[in-house]
DSSP file (Angstrom, degrees, kcal/mol; ACC not computed):
  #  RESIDUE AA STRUCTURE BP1 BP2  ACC     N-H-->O    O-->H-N    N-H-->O    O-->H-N    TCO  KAPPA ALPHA  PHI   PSI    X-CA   Y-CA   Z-CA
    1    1 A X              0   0    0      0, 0.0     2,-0.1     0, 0.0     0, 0.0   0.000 360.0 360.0 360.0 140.8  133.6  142.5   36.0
    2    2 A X        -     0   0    0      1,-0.1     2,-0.7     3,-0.0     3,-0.0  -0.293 360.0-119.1 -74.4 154.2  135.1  140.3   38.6
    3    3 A X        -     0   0    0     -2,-0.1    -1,-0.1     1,-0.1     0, 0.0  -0.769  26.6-116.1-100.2 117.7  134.2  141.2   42.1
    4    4 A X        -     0   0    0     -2,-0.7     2,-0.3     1,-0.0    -1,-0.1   0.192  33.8-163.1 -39.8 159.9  137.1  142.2   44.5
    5    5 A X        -     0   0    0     -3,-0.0     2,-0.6     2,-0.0    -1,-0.0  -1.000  17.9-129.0-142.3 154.6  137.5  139.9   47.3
    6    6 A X        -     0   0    0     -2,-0.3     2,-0.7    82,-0.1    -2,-0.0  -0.824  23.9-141.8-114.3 126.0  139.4  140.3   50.6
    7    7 A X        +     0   0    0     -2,-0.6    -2,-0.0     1,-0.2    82,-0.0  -0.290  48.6 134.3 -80.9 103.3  141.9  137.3   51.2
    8    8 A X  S    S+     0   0    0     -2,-0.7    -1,-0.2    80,-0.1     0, 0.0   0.549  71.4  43.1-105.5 -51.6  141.9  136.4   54.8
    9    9 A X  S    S+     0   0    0     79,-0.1    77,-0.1    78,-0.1    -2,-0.1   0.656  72.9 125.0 -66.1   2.7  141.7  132.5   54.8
   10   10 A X        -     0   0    0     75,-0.1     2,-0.3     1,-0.0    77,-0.2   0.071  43.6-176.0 -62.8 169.0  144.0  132.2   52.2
   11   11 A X  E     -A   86   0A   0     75,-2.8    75,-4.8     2,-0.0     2,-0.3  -0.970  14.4-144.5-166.8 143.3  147.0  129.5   54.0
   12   12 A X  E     -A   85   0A   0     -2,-0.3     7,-1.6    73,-0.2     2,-0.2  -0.974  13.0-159.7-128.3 133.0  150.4  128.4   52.4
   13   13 A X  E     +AB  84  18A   0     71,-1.4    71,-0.9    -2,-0.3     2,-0.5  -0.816  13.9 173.8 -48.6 115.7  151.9  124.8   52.8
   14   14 A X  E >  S-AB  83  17A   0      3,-1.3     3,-2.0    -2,-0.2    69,-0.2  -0.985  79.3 -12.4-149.5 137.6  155.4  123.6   52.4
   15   15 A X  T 3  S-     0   0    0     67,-3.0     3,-0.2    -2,-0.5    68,-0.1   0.811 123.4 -60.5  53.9  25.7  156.4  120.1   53.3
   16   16 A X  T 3  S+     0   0    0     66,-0.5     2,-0.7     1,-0.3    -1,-0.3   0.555 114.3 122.2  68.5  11.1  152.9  119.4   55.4
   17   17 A X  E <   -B   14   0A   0     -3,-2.0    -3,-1.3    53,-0.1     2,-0.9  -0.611  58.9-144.5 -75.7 125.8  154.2  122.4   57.4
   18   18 A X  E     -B   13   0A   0     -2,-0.7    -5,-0.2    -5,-0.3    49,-0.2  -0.712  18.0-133.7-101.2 106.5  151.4  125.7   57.5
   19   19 A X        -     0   0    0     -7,-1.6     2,-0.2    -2,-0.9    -7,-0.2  -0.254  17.3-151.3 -54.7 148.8  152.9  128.7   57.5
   20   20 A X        +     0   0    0      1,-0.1     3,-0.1    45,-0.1    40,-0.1  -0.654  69.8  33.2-108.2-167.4  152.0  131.6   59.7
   21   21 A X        -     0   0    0     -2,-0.2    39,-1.9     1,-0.1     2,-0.3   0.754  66.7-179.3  27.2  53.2  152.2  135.1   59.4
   22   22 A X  E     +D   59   0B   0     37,-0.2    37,-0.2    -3,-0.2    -1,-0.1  -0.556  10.0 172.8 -86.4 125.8  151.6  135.0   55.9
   23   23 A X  E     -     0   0B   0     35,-2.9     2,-0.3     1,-0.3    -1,-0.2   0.641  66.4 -29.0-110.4 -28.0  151.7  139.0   54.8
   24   24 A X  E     -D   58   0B   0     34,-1.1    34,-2.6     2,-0.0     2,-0.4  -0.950  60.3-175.6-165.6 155.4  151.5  138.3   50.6
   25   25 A X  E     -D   57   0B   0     32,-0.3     2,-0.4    -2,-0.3    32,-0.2  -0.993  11.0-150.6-168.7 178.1  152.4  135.9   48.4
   26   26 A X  E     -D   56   0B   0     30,-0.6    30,-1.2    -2,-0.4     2,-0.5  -0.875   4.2-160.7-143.2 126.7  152.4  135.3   44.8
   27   27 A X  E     -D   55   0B   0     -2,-0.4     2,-0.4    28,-0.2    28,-0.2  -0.974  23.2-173.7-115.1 135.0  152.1  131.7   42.1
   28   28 A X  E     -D   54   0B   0     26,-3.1    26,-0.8    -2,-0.5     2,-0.5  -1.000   6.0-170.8-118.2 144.3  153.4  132.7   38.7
   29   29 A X  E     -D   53   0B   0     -2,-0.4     2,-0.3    24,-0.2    24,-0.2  -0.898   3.9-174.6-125.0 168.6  153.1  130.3   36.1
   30   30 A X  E     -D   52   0B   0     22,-3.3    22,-1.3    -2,-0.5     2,-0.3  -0.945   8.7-162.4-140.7 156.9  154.9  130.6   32.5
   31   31 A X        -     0   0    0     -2,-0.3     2,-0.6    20,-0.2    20,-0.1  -0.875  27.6-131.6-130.2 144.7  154.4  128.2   29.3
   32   32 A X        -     0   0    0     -2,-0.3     2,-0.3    18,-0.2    19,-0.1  -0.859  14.1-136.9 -95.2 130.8  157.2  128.6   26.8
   33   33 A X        -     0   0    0     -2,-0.6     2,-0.5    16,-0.2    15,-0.2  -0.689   4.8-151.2 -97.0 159.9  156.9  129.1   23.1
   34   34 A X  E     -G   47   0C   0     13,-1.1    13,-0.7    -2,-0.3     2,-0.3  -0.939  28.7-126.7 -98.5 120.6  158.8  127.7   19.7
   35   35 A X  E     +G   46   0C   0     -2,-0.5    11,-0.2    11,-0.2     9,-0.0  -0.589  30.5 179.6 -70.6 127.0  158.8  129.7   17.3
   36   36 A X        +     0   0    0      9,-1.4    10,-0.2    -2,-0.3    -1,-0.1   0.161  35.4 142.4-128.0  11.4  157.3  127.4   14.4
   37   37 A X        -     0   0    0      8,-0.4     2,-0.4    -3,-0.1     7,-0.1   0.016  40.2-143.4 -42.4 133.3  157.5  130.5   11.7
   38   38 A X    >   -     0   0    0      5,-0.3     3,-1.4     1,-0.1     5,-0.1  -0.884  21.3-116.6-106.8 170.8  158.5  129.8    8.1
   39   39 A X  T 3  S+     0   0    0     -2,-0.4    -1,-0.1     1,-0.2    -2,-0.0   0.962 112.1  46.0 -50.8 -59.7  160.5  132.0    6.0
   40   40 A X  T 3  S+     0   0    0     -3,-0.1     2,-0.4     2,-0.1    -1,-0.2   0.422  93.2  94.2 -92.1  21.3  157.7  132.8    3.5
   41   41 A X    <   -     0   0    0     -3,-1.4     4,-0.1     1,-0.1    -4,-0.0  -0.868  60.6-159.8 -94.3 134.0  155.3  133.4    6.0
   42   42 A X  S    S+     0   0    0     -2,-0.4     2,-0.4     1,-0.1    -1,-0.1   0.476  78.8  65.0 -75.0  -1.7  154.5  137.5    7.4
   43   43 A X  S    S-     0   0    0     -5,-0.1    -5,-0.3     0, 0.0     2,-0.2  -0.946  86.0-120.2-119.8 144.1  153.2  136.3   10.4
   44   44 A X        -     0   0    0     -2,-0.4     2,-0.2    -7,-0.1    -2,-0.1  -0.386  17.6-167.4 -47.9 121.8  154.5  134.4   13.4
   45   45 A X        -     0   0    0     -2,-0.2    -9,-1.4    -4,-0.1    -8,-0.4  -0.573   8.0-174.5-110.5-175.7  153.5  131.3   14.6
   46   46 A X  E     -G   35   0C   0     -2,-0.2   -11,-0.2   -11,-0.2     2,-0.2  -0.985  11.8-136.9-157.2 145.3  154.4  129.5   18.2
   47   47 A X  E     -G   34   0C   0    -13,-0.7   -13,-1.1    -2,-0.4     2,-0.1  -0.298  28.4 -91.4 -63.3 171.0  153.9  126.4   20.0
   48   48 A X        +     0   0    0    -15,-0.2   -14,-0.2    -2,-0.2    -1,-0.2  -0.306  57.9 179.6 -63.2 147.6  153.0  125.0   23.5
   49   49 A X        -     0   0    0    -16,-0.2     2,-0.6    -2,-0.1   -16,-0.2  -0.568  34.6 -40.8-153.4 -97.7  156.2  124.6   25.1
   50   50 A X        -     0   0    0     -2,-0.2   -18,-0.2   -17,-0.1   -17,-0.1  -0.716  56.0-141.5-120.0 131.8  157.4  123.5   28.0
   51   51 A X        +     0   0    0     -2,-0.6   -20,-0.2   -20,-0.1     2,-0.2  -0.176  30.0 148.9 -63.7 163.3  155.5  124.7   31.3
   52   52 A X  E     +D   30   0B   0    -22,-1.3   -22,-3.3    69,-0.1     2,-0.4  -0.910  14.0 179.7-166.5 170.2  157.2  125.9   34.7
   53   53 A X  E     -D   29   0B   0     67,-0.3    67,-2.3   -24,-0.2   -24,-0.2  -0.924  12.2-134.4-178.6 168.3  156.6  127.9   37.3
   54   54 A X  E     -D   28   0B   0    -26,-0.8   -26,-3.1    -2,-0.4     2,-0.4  -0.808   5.1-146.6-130.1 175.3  157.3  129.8   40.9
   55   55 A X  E     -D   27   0B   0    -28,-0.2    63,-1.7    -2,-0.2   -28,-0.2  -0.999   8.7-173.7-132.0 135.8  156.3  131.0   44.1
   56   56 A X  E     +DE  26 117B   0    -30,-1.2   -30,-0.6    -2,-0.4     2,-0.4  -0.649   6.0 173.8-103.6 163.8  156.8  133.9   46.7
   57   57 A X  E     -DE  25 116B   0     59,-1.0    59,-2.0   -32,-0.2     2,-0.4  -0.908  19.7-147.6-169.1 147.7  155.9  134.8   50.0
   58   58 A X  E     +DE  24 115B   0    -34,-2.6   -35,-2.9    -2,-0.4   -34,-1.1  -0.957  23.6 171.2-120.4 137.4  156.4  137.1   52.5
   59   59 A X  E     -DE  22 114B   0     55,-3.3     2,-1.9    -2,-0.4    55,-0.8  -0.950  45.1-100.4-140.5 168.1  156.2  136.5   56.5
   60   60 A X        -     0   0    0    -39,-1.9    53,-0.2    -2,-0.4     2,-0.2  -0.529  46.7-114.8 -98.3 134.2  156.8  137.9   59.1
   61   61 A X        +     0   0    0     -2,-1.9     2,-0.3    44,-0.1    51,-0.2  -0.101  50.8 147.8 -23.2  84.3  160.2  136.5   60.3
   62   62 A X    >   -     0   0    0     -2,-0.2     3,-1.1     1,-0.1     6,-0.2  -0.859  20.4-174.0-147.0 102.0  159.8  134.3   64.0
   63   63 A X  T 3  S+     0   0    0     -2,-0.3     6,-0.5     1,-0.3    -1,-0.1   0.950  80.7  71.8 -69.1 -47.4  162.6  131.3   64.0
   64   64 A X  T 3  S+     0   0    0      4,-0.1     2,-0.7     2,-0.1    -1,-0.3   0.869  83.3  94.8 -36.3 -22.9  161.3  129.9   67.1
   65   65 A X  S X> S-     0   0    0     -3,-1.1     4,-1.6     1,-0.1     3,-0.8  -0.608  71.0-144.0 -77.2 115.6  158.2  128.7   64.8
   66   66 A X  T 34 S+     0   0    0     -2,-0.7    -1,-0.1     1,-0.2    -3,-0.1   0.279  90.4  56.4-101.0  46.1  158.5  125.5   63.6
   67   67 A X  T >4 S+     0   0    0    -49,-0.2     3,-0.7     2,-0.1    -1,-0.2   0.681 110.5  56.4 -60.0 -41.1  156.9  125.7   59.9
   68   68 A X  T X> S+     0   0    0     -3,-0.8     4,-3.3     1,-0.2     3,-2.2   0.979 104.5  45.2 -62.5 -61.2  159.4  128.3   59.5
   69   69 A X  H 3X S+     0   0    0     -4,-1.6     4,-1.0    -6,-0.5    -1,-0.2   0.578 100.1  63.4 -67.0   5.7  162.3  126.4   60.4
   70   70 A X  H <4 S+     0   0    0     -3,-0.7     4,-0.5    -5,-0.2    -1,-0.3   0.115 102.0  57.8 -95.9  23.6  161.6  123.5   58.4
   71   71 A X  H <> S+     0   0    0     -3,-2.2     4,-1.5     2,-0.1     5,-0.3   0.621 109.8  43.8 -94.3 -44.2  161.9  126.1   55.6
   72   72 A X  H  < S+     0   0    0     -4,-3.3     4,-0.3     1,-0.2    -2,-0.2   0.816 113.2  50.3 -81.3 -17.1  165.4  126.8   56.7
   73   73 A X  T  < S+     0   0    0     -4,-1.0    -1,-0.2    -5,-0.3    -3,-0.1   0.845 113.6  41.1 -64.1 -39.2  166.2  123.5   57.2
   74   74 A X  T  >>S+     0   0    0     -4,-0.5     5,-3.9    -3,-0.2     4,-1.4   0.651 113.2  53.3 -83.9  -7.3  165.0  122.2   53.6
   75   75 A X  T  <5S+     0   0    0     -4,-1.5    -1,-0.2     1,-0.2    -3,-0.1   0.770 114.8  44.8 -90.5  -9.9  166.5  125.4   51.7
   76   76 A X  T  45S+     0   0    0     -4,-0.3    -1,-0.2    -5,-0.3    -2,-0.2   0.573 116.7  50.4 -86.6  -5.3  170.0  124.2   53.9
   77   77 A X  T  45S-     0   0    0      2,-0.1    -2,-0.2    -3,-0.1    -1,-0.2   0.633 100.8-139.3 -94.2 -52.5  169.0  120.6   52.6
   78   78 A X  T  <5 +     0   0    0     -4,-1.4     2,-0.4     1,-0.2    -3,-0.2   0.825  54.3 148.2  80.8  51.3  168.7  121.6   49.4
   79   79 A X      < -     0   0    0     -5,-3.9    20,-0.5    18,-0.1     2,-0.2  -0.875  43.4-136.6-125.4 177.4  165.5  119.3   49.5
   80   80 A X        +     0   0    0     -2,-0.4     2,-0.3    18,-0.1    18,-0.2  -0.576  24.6 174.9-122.0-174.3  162.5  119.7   47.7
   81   81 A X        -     0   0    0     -2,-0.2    16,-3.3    14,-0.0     2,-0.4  -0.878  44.5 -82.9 175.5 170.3  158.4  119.2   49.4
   82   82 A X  B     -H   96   0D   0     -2,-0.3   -67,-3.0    14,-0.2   -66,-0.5  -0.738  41.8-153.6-100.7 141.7  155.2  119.8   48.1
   83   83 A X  E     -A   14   0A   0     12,-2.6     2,-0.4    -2,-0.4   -69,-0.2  -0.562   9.2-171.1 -83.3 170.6  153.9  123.3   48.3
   84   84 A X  E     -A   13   0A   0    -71,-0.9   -71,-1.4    -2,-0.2     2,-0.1  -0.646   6.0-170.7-152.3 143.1  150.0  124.4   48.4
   85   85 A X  E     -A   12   0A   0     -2,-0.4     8,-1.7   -73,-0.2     2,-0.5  -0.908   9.0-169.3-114.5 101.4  149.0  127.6   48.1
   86   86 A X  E     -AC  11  92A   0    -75,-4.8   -75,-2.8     6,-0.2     6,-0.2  -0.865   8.5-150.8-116.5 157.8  145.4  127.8   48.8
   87   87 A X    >   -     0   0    0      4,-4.8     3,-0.9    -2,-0.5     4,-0.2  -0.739  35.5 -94.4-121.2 157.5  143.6  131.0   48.1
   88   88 A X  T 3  S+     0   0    0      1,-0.3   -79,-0.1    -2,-0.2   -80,-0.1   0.411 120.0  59.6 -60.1 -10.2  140.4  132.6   50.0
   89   89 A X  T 3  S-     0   0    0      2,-0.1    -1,-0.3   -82,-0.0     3,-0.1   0.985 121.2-100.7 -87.3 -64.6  137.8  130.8   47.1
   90   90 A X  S <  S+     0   0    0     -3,-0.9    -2,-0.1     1,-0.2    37,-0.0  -0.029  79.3 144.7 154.3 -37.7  138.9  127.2   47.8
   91   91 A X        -     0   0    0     -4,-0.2    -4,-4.8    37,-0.2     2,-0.4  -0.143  35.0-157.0 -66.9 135.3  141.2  127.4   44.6
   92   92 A X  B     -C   86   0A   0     35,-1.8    35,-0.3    -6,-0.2    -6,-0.2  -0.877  16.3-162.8-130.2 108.1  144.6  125.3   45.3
   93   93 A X        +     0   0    0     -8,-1.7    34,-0.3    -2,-0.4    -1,-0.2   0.566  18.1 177.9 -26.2-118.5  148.0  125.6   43.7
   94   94 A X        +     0   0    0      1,-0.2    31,-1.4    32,-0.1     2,-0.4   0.601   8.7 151.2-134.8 125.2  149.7  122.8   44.4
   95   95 A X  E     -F  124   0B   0     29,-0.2   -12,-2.6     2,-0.0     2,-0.3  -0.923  49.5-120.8-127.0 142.8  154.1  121.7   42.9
   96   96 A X  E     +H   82   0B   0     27,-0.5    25,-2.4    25,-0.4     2,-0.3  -0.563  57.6 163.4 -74.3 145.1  156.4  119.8   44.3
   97   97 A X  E     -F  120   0B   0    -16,-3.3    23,-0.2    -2,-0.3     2,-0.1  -0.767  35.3-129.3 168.1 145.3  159.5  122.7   44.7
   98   98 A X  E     -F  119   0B   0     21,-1.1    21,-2.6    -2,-0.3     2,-0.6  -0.435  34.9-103.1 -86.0 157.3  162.6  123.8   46.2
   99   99 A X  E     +F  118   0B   0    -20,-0.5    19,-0.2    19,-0.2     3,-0.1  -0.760  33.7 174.0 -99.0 124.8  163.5  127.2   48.0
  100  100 A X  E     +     0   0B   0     17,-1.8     2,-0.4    -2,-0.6    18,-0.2   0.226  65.9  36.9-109.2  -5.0  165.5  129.2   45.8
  101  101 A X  E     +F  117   0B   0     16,-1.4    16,-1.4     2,-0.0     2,-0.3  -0.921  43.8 177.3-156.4 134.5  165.5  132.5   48.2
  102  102 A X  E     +F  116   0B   0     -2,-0.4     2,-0.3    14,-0.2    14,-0.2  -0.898  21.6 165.9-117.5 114.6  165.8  132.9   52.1
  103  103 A X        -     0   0    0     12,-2.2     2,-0.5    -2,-0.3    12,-0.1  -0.998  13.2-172.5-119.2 122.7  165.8  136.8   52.4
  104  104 A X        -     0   0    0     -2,-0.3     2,-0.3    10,-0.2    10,-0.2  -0.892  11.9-154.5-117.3 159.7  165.2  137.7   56.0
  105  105 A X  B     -I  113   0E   0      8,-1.7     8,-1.4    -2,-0.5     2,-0.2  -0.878  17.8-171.3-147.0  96.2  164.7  141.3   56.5
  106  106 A X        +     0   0    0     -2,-0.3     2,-0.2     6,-0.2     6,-0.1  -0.773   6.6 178.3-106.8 177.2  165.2  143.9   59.4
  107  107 A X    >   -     0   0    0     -2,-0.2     3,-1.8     3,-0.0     2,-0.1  -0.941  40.0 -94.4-143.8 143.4  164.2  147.4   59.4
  108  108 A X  T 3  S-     0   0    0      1,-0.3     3,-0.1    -2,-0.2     0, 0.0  -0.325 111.7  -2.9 -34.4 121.2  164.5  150.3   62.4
  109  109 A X  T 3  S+     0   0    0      1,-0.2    -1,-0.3    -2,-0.1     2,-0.2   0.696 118.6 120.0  67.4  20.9  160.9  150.5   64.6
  110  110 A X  S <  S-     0   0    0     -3,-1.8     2,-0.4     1,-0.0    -1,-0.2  -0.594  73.5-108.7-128.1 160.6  159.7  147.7   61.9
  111  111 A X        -     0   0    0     -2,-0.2   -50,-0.1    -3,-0.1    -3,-0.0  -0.778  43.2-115.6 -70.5 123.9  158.4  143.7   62.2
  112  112 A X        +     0   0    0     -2,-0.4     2,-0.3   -51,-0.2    -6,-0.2  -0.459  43.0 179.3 -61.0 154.4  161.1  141.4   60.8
  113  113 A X  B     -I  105   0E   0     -8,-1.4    -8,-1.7   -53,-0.2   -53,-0.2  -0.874  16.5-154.9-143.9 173.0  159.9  139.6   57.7
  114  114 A X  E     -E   59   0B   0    -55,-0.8   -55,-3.3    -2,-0.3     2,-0.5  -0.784   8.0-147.5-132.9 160.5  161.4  137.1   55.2
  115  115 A X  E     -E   58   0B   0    -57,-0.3   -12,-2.2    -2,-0.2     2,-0.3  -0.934  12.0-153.1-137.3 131.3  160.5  136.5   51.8
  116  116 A X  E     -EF  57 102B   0    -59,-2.0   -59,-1.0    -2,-0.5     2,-0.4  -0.956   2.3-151.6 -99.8 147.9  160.8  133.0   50.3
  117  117 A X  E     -EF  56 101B   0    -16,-1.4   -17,-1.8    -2,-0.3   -16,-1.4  -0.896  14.5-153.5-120.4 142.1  161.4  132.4   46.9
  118  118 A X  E     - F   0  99B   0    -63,-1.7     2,-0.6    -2,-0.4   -19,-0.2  -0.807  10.8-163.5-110.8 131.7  159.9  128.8   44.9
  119  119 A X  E     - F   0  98B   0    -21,-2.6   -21,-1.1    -2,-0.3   -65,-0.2  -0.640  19.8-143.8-127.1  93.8  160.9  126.8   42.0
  120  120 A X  E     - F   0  97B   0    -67,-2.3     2,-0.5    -2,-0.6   -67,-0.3  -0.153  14.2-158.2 -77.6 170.6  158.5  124.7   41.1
  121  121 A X  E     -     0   0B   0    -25,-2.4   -25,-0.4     2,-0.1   -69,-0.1  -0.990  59.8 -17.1-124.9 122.3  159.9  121.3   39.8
  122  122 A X  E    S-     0   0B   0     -2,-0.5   -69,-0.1   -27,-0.1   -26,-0.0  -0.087 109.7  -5.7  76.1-168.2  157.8  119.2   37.6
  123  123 A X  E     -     0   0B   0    -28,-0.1   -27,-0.5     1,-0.1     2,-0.3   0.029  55.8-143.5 -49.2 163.0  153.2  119.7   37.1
  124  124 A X  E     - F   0  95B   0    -29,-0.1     2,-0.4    -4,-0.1   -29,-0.2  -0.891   7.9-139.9-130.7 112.3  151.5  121.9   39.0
  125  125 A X        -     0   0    0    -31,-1.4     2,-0.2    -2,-0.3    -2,-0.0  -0.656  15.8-165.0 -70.3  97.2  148.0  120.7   40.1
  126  126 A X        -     0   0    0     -2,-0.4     2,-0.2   -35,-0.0   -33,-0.2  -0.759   3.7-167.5-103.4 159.8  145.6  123.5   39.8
  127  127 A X              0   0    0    -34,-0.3   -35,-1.8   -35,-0.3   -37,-0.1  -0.832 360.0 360.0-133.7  95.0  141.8  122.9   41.9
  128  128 A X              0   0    0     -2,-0.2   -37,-0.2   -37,-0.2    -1,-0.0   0.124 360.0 360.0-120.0 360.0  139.2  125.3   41.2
């Protein structure tokens, strides 16, 4: 059984920028399949196919920082920068990708936060 761990050091990159206030964030990665079936077969069979994947985060919301505004700058750019994500073992995402979401967020008696949303564009370089 894996042993919980509690992520403090984890730290998220975008464009050589370091975020702060990092409250969660999230790498998905997907492979696609082909369906390679024949007719006179009963079971399916699938290819590799073609990889991609994204990233989220949530922070809390302070424009005066600037890692944060070179996020709002590149998602107004439309330009794309290398992410990392590195997580509390050591282990590092790291895809070149564009920002696909600026949700900034208030609530009553609450912390502003923003969520960005990632698209990564081309490999993603994982480091164990």
């Amino acid at each position: 059984m894996a042993t919980p761990r509690i992520c403090r050091s984890a730290s998220i990159s975008f464009g050589g920028n370091t975020i702060t206030g990092i409250v969660d964030g999230t790498v998905t990665l997907t492979t696609e399949t082909i369906d390679v079936s024949e007719l006179a077969s009963v079971d399916r069979s699938f290819l590799v196919g073609i990889k991609s994947g994204t990233a989220s985060f949530t922070v809390f919301y302070d424009q005066d920082d600037t890692a944060f505004k070179s996020l709002e700058t590149a998602y107004a750019a439309g330009n794309s920068a290398s992410l990392v994500f590195t997580f509390h073992s050591g282990a590092t995402y790291t895809a070149n990708a564009y920002i696909t979401s600026l949700s900034p967020s208030i609530a009553m008696m609450d912390i502003c936060r923003c969520s960005v949303q990632f698209q990564f564009t081309g490999a993603v370089s994982i480091s164990v």
